[in-house]
N, C-alpha and C positions, 0 to 999 in steps of 0.2 A: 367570639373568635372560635372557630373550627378548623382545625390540622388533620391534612390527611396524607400519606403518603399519593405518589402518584407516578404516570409513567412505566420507566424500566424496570423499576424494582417490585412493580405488580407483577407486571408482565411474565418477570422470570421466575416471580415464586410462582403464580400459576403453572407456567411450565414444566417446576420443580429443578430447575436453575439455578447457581448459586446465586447470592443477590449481593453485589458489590456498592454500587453508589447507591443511596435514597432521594431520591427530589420531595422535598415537602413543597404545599405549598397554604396557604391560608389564607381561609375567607371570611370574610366579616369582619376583618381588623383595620386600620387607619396604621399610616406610618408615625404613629405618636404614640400608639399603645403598643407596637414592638419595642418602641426604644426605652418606654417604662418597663418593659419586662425583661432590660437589660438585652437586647439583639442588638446585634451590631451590624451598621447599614455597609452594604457592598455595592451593590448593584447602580453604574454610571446609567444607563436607560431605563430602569424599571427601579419598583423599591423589591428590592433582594437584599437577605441579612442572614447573620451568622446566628445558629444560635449559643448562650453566652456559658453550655458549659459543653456539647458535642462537638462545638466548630460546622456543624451540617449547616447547609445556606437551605434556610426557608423563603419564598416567594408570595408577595400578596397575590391573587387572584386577581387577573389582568386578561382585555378583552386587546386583540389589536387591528390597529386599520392599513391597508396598503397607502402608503404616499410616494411611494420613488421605486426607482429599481435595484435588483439584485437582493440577497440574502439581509442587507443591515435596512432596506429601504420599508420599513414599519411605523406609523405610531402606537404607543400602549397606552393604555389607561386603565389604572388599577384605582378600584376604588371600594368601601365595606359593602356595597352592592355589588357588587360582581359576583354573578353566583356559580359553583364550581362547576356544572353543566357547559356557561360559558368560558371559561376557563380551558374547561378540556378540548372544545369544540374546536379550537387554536391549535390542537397540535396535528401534525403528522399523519398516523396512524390509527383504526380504530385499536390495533393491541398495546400503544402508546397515548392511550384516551382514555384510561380505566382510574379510578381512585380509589384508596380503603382507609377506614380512620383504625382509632388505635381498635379496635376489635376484628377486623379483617370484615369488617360489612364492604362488600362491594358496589362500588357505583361503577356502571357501567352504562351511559347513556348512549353511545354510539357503537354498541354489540360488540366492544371487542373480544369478549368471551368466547363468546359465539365462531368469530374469525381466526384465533387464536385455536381451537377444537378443530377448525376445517383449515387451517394450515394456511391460511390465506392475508396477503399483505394489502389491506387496502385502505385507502384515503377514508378520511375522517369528515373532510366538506368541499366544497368546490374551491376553498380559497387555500387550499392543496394548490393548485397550479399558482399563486401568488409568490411564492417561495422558488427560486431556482437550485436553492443548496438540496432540500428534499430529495432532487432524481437524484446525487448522489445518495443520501443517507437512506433512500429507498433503495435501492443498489446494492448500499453495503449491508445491512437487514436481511438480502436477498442470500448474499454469500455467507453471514452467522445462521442461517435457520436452514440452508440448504437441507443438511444431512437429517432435518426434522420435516424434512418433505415441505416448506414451505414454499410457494410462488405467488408474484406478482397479481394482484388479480387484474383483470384487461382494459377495465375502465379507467384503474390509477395508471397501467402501462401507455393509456391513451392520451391522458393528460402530460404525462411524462414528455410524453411524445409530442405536445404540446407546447410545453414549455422549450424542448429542446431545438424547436424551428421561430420559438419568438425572436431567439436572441439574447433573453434575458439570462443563460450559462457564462455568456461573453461579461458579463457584469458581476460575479462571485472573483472575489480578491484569492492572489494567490496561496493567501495563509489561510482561508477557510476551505479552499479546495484540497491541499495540502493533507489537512489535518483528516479529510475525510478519505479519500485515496488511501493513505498511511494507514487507515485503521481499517480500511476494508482490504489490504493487502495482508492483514497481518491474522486474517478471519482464518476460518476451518477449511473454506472454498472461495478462495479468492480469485479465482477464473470465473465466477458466477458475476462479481462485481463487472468483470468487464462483460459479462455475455447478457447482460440486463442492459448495461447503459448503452452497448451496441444495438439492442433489440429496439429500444426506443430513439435512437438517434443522436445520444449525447455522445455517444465515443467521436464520431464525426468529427463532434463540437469542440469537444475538452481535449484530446487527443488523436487528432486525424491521421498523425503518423504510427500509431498502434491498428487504428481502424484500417488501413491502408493494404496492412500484410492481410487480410481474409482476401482468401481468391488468389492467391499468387502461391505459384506451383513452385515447389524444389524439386529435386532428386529422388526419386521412388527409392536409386538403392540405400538411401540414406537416411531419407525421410519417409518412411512406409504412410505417415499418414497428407501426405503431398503436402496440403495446403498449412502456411506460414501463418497463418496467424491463428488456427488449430494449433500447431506447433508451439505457438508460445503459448497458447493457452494453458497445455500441458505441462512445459516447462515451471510453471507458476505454479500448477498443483502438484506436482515433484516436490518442489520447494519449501508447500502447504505442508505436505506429508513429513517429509522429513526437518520441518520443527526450524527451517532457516529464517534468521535476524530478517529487520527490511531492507538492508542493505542492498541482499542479496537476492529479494523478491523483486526490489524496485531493478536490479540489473538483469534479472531476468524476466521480468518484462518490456524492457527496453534492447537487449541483445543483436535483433535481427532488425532494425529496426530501417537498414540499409538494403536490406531487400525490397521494402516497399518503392523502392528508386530504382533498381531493374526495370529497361525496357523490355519491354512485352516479349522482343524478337528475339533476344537471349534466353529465355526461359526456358529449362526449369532453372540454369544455372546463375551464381548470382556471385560472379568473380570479383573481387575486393571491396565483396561491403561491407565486411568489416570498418573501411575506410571511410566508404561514403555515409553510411551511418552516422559515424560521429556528431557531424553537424546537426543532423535529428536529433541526437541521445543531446546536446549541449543545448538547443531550441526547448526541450519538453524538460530539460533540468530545469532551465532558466526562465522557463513559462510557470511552474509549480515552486518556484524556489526553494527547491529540494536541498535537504539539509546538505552539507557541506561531503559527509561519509558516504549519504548515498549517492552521489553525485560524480564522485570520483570514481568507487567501484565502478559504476552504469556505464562509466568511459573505459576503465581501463578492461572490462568486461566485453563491451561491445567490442573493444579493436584485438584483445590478444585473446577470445574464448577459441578460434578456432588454433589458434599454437596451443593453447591447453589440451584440446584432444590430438594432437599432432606430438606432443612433449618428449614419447621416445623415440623420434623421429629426429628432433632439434640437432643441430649440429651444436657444438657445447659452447659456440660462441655464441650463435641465438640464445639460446639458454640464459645464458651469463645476462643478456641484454635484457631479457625476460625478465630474470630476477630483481636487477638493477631500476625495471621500469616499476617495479612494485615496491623497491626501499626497502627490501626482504632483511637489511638487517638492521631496521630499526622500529619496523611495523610488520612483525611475523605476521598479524593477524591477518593484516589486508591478504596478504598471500592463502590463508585459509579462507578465504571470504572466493575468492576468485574462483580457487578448488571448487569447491561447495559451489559458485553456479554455473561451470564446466559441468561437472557432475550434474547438475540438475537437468541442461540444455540435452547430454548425453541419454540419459534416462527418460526425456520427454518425447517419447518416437512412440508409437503406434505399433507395442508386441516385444519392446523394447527396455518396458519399466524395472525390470531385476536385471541390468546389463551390470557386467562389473565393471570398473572404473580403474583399471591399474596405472591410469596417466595421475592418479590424486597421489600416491606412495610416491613415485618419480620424483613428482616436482618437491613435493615432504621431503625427500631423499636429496634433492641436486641441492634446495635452499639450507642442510643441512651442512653439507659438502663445501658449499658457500663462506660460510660461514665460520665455517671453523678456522678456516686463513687465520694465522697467527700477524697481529700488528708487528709485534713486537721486535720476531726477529729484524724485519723490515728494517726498523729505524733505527738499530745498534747497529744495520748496514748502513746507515749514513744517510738512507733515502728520505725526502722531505717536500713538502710545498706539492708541485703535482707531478711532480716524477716522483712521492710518494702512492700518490695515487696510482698512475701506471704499473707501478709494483704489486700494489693488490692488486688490480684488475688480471695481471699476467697468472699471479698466486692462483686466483680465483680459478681464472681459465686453466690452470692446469690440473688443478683439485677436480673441476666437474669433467677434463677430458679422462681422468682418472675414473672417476664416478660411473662414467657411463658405459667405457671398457667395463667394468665391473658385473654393471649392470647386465649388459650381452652376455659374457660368459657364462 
């Protein structure tokens, strides 16, 4: 029996990296002699076990064959002949193909050292295009090592491209896609993720209503850098920059999403898509079954961002309804979530990136104003049921016509 580390956690101490998870894996053992050595079996498809005083899941050394489609469509075979060369030859990446036992000897059968030193992301074997999850997790690789100068190299971008006109993207479950999306949004450069999977053809695939906005012209005086899907590109590295939840990354990526629905002969202008959006934003929720938080921002994001930059404009009844559509007083946060991808959408222009934001203090300020409305009085006035209600709405409305006189003077 021989243990070696493997993987990411090579990878990134090369790099000099912190090194977070470990994959072991080991070769030369039998699922009989883990369990004498007190490992405990996990793994439903392969033999994978805990070990019995780290909790780390170790893996026997497994060869696998294609039999079906999509990401789960594999058979494995592990067995004390499997030898770690085949083992690595299975994965991914040559910088995700490397092994070290406990003294940091490295195996490196498929150069990822080598690739790794030259900044370069590429396939491990041809049975690279056998996996459709890959173009994503090639993608998001893409958007973690950006700012370390890594790229694609042309041969995996061509298999990529490969896989993305088989069909076999159409075949990845929505919780494997999900999982991968979500963790390449949450990268250093998560506009790289979309600008790889658009390069090779999967944006198309996985998301046509994102791919849709490149080419579609706004407003010069608005949008200095024209094209919509540049625009959210930057929107998203805004986002990047300043350190926002996924909430707020997945809503603003999704935002404009109702400009890709402008006819041609309206352009550059794209009058209430906020509106027609929706239906996209609720189509590419409902396609990635996008957790519940982000799903909602992404809506209420996509239909009221443009009153967010309008906010000291609102007349205090919008306002009011504003607030109301966001439950500002029983879920402040979502209200700062919204902020936050106003601001991003605002900041995402071309010469634009240090613009100040004084619509983010306003709405801070009106939802404050809001809020304050005392119940109390109210109901020693005898008000109840929904002419209780009425009464705070009136309250409310007076406090923010109040608020915003203020605010003018």
């Amino acid at each position: 029996m021989r243990i070696y580390k493997v993987g990411g956690a090579v990878r990134d101490r090369l790099l000099g990296k912190p090194v977070t998870d470990i994959d072991w894996v080991v070769v030369g053992a039998t699922t009989e002699e883990m369990l004498a050595q007190g490992y405990r079996p996990v793994g439903a498809d392969f033999p994978v076990f805990l070990h019995p005083k780290s909790g780390e899941e170790y893996a026997l050394a497994r060869t696998e064959r294609k039999s079906g489609r999509g990401y789960g469509g594999f058979t494995f075979h592990a067995s004390p002949e499997v030898t770690l060369e085949e083992d690595l030859i299975r994965r991914d990446l040559t910088i995700n193909a490397m092994a070290e036992d406990d003294q940091q000897n490295l195996t490196d059968p498929y150069h990822g050292q080598r690739d790794l030193e030259a900044r370069v992301l590429r396939h491990v074997s041809p049975a690279f295009a056998e996996d459709p999850l890959r173009v994503l997790r090639v993608a998001r690789f893409a958007a973690r090592y950006a700012g370390l100068g890594f790229t694609v190299a042309p041969e995996t971008l061509e298999l990529m491209r490969q896989l993305s006109e088989s069909g076999e993207l159409k075949a990845l479950t929505a919780e494997r896609s999900w999982k991968e999306i979500s963790r390449a949004l949450m990268e250093d450069q998560p506009r790289v993720f979309i600008e790889v999977l658009r390069e090779c053809g999967a944006l198309k695939v996985l998301m046509p209503e994102v791919d849709a906005l490149f080419g579609v012209p706004q407003p010069a005086a608005h949008h200095p850098e024209i094209d919509t899907g540049v625009h959210t590109l930057s929107v998203l590295e805004q986002a990047a920059q300043h350190k926002q939840p996924l909430t707020v990354r997945w809503a603003c990526l999704l935002h404009d999403l109702g400009k890709g629905l402008t006819p041609e002969e309206e352009w550059p202008r794209h009058i209430a898509h906020e509106h027609t959006g929706l239906k996209l934003i609720k189509v590419v929720n409902e396609r990635f079954k996008a957790p519940k938080d982000c799903q909602e921002l992404a809506l209420l994001v996509g239909q009221y961002h443009t009153h967010g930059h309008r906010a000291l404009e609102l007349k205090p009844s919008t306002l009011l309804d504003l607030l109301q559509s966001f439950d500002v007083y029983r879920r402040p946060q979502r209200l700062e979530e919204f902020i936050a991808a106003c601001e991003m959408d605002a900041r995402g222009r071309k010469g634009l990136e240090q613009r100040s934001y004084p619509q983010a203090d306003y709405l801070r300020g009106a939802a404050t104003a809001a809020r304050n409305v005392a119940v109390q009085p109210l109901l020693e006035k005898g008000f109840k049921g929904p002419e209780l209600g009425e009464a705070i709405k009136r309250e409310r409305l007076k406090a923010l016509k109040a608020y915003k006189e203020a605010a003018s003077a």
